[in-house]
N, C-alpha and C positions, 0 to 999 in steps of 0.2 A: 504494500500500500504506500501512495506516494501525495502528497500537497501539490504536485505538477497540474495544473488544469489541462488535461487532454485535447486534441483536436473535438473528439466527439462530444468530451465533457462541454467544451467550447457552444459547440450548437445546440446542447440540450439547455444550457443558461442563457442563451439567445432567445430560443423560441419560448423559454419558461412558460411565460402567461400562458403563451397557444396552445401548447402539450398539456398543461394544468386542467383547462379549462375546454378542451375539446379532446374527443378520441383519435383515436388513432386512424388514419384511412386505410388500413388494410384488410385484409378479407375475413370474413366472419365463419369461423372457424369448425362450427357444428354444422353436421347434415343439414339438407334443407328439412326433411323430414321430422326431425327432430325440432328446429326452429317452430315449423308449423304447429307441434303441441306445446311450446312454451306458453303459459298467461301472458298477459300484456300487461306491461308497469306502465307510468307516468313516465316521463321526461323529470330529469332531477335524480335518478333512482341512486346514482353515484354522487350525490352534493353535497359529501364528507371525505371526500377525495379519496387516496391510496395511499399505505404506507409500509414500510418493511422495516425488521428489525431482528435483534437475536445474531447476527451472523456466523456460522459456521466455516470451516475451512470447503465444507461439502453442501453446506444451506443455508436458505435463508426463511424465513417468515413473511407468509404476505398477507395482507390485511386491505379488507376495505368494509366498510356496512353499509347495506340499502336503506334509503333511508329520503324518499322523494318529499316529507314532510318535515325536515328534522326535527323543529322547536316542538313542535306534539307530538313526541313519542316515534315517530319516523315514516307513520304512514303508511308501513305495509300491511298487506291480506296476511292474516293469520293461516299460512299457508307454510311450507317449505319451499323453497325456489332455489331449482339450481346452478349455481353461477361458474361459469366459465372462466378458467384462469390459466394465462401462458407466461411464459419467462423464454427471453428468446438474447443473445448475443450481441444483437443492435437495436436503433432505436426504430427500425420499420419494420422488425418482427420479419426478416428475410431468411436469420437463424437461429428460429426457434428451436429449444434445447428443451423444453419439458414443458407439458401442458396437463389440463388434467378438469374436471368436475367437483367444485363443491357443494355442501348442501346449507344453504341460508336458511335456518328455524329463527320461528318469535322467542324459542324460549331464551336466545341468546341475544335478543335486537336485532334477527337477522343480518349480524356479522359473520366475517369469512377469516378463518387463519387456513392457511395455508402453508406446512409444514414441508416446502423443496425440498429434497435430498438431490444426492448426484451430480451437482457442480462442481465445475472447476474452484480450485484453494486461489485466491487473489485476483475474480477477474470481475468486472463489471458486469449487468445484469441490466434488460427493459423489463419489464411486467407493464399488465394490463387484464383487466377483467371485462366478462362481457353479460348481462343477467337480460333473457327477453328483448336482444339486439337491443339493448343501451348498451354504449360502451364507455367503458370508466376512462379517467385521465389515464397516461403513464405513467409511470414512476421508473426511477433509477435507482438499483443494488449495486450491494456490491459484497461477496463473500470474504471472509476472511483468508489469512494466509496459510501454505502447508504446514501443519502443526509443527514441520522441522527448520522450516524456513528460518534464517538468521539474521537474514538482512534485511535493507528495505526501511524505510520508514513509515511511522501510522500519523495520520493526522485527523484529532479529538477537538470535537468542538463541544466545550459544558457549556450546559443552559439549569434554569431551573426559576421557579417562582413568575409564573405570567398571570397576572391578575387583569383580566377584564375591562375591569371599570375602572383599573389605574392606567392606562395606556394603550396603547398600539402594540402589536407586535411587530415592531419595526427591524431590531436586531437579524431577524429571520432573514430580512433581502441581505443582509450587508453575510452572515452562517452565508446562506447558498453560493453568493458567488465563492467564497473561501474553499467553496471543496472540498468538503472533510470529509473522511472516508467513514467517520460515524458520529453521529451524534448523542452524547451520554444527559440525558434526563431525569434530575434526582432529587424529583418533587414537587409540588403545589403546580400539578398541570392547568387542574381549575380551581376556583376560589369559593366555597359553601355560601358566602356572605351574601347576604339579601341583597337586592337592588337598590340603588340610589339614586337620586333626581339628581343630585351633584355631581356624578360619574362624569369621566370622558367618554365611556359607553358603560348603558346600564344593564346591569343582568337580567336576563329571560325572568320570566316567572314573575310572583308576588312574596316568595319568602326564600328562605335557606332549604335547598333539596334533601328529601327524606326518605321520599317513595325512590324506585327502580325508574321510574316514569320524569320524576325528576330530574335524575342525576342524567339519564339518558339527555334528557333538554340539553342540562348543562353544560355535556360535553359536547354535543353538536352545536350549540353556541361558538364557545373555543374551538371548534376547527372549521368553522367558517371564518376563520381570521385567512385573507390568502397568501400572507406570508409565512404563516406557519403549516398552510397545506403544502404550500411550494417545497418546503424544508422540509417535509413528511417523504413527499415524490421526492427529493433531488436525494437522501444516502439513508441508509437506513441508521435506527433510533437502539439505543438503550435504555430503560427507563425502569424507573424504582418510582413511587409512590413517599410524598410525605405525610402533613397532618391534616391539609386543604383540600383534597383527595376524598375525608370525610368530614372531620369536624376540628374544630383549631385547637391544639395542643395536646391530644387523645393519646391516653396511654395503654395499647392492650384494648379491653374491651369497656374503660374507663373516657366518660364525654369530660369533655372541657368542664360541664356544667352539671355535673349529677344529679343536684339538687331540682334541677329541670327538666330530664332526660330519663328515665326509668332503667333499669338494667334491661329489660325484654324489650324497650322501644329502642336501646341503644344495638343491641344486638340486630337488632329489625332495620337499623341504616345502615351498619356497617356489611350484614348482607348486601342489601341491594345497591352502597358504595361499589363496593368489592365486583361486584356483578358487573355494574356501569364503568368501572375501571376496565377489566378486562376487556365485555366488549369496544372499548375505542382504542387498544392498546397493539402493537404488533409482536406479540408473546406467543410463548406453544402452549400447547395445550395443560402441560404441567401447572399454566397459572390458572386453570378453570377453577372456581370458588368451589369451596367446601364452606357453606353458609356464609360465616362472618369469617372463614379465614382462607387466606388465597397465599398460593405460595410465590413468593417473590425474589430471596434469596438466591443468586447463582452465580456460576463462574463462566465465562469467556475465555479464550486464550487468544492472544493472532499471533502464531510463530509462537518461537524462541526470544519474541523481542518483549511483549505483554501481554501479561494476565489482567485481568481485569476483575475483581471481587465486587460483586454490586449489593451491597447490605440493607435489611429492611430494619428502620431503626423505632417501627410504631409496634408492630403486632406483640412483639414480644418481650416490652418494655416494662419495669415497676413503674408505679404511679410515681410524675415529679416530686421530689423533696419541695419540702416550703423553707427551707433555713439551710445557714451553712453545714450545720452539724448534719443534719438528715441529707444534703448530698455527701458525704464521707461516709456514708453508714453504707459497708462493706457488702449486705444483702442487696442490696438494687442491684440490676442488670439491666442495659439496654438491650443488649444481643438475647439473652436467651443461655441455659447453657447448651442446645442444640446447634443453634446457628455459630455460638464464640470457637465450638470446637470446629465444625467445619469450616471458619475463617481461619483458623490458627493450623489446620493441617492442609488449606492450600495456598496459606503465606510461607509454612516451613517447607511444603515440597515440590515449592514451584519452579518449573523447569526455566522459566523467563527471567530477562535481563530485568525488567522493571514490573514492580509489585505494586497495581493501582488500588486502590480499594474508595468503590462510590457509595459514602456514608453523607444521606442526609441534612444531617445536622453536624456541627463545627466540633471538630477533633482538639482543635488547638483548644491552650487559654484563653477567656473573656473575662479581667478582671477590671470589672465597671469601679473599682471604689480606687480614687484617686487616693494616692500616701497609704500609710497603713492601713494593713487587714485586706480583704480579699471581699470581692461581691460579686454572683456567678449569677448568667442564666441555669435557670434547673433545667428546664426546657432539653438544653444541650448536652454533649459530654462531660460538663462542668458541671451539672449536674448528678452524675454517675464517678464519681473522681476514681472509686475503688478500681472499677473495673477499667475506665480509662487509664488509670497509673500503670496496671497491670498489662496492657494493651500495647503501652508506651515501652514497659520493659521487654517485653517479646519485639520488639521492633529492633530492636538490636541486635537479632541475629537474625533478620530478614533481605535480601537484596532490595535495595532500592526500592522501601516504600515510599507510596504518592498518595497522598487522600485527596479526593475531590469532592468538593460538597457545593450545597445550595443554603438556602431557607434563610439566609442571614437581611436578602438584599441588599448588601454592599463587597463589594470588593477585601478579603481579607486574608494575605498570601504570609504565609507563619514557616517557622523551624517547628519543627514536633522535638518535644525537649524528653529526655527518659524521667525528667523531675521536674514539673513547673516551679514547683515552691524553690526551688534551688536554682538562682541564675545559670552558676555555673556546670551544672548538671550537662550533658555528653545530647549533641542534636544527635535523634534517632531518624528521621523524615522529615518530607514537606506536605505542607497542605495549600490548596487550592480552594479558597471558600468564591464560589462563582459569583457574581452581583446576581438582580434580579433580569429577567427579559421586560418588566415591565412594573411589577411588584412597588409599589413606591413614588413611582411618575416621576417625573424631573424634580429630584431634591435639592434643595439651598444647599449648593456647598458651602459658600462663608459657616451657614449656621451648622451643616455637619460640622467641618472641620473645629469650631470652638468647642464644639462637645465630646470631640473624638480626640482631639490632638494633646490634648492634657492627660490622657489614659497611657500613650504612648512610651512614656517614662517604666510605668508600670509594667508594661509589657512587651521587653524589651527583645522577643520571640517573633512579632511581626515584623516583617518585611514590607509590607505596601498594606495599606488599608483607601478606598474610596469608596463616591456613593454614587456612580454615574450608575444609570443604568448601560445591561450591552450582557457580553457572554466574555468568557475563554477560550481562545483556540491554542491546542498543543501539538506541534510537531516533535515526535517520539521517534529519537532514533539510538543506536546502542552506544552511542558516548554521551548524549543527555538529551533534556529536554526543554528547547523552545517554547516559553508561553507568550503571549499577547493578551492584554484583555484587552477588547474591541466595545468601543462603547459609540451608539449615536450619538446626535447632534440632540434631537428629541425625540420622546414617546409621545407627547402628546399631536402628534401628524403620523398618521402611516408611512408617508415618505421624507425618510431625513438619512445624509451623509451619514457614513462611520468612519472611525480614525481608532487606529491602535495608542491606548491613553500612557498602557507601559509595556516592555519585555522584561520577563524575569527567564531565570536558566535557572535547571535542578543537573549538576552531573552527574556522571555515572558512578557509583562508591564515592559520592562525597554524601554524606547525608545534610540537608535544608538546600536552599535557597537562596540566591540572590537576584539583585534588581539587577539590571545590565544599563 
């Protein structure tokens, strides 16, 4: 995998819009026989666009939902329908490589995953679907590399936190033309929060989604953004789930709000969350809900060059601490001890030059209390300190870990220290806290920085902290890592300039970071 934009990469970001937003002209692929007993849908049937994700050295995941109404619920016949799916070698489907029939049921929102096998390790991919001669946009894959593969470079684009009614999803144009060979997504895809009249756009609906019917709105809201349909089509997506997902700051099967939330009504959203996750999501089947719990946790590999560890840091969490003392207290876990052991036996026996792991929430220190004593989100891994400390000490005999996170919406690029409390403590890693795509809207820097820039002292771990909004793009190659964070000009316009705000470097067996 390479950052080079291709000749063909070249023309598929040219014609973007027209590809997005019209089918394909080539030949329609089933019998005629067969066509003559399809149902007949509306026009629209594809107007949640296409997306892939998951890459394998040998597959990929392809996704689309029918969905010709999307804001009510999507508008199909409570029917099965079956839809038509190819992956072919170029972009006018001349060498088609594998095609095949899927079946769209209501009981899933009549979504499609599509589980490819039998591809080539590191090569580009068109897709396309076709249900009752509609035919869907295309989209652009791309599989990962031969599991022995050494060389080569990966280029990662982080995103996370796009909030609706705070913004545009403007970053998306400035991601697509970038080129990334995948995009990692790690959290608050949609935002629960009710509508407001104050919005730059306001949310569907009249309250906070609860029903299946709901959250379904929700997310076809959020992907009628057409810069994030574009970025869905142009590489395919990693994605983990944070707390926005269902309810703001949910621990386990614990709401924000207990007191107003019932255990059986909580369990009754976070099913039908979990449901409306999946269906918008491009996952294999592995992530089909098991009521309120869906499995999310996994590992990636591309080559010999990265692993990828994607952590779920909601399902399986204790409830937040309310005090300093109650985050020190030894019993809390955010992982789980299921998930901590399968993170720590494919950090110790990973065959890759560089050990990513996409955790949610901020790995580093957050100590808000200026001068003495110490003041932490609980929320976070400051929060959990026992088992973060613990985390931190196993990092020291890991190759090259990189944490990449979201949820903060600001920019916040740290050394991983084996002892926060101890300055001089030995840096075990770096972390990546991604700003938001939109989370936040255009922030007063003057007044950031007066509130931020006095913590600074305190913690003296950070390397780059800001509040633009925008993403991270990383080129990953086997002597280090190139980041950028790319930030617009504004969210508040769908269309605005991007500019790279910094570059920092991670080396290879250096553990942290620097600004370049």
């Amino acid at each position: 995998m390479t950052g080079a934009v291709s000749p063909d990469r070249r023309r598929f970001l040219t014609a973007g819009a027209a590809v997005l937003g019209a089918a394909a002209s080539a030949q329609l692929w089933l019998p005629t026989t067969a066509r003559a007993a399809e149902t007949p849908l509306p026009e629209g049937v594809f107007s949640l666009g296409v997306a892939s994700g998951d890459p394998l050295p040998d597959g990929i995941v392809l996704w689309t939902r029918l969905a010709p109404d999307p804001l009510n619920g999507g508008g199909m016949p409570d029917t099965v329908v079956p839809v038509e799916w190819e992956i072919a070698e170029d972009d006018r489907f001349r060498k088609s490589v594998r095609r095949g029939v899927a079946q769209a049921g209501p009981e899933y929102g009549h979504s499609v995953h599509v589980d490819v096998r039998g591809l080539r390790p590191g090569r580009v991919y068109w897709y396309r679907f076709r249900a009752s001669g509609r035919l869907s946009p295309v989209g652009r894959t791309r599989t990962a590399p031969h599991p022995h593969s050494r060389g080569g470079s990966l280029r990662v684009a982080l995103a996370s936190c796009q909030n609706w009614q705070n913004g545009y999803f403007t970053p998306y144009a400035d991601m697509l033309a970038q080129d990334p060979d995948v995009v990692l997504f790690v959290g608050d895809y949609i935002y629960e929060s009710k509508p407001s009249a104050t919005a730059v756009r306001r949310h569907e609906g009249s309250d906070e989604p609860y029903t299946l019917v709901q959250y379904r709105n929700r997310y076809a809201q959020y992907r009628s953004d057409p810069h994030l349909a574009a970025m869905h089509a142009g590489a395919p997506w990693v994605v983990t789930f944070d707390d926005h997902e269902v309810d703001n700051d949910y621990a386990g099967q614990i709401p924000q709000d207990p007191d107003k939330q019932s255990p059986d009504g909580f369990v009754a959203r976070l099913t039908a969350a979990y449901q409306a996750y999946y269906e918008h999501m491009p996952v294999r089947a592995a992530a089909i809900p098991n009521g309120p719990h869906i499995q999310m946790y996994r590992r990636l590999d591309f080559g010999r060059l990265a692993r990828l560890n994607v952590l779920d840091t909601r399902q399986f969490r204790s409830d937040q601490a309310t005090s300093q003392e109650g985050a020190e207290d030894p019993s809390l876990t955010m992982l789980g001890a299921e998930q901590k052991e399968w993170l720590l036996d494919g950090l110790h026996h990973s065959p890759t030059r560089w050990n990513l792991i996409a955790s949610q929430i901020m790995m580093a220190e957050t100590d808000l209390q200026v001068g003495e004593g110490k003041l932490w989100y609980y929320d976070a891994w400051d929060g959990y300190q026992a088992e973060r400390n613990a985390l931190m000490g196993e990092f020291t005999s890991i190759r090259n870990p990189v944490v990449l996170t979201g949820d903060r919406h600001l920019t916040m690029v740290s050394d991983l220290k084996e002892d926060f409390a101890d300055p001089d403590s030995d840096v075990v890693g770096a972390e990546f806290v991604g700003t938001s795509i939109s989370s936040g809207g255009d922030q007063d820097q003057a007044a950031f920085h007066k509130e931020w820039d006095p913590r600074t002292a305190d913690n003296p771990h950070w390397k780059f902290i800001d509040a633009h909004r925008g993403y991270h793009l990383f080129d990953i190659r086997r002597d280090g890592i190139d980041a950028q964070v790319r930030v617009p000009e504004t969210v508040l316009s769908p269309e605005a300039a991007s500019s790279t705000l910094a570059r920092l470097r991670v080396e290879d067996g250096e553990p942290g970071v620097r600004l370049v």
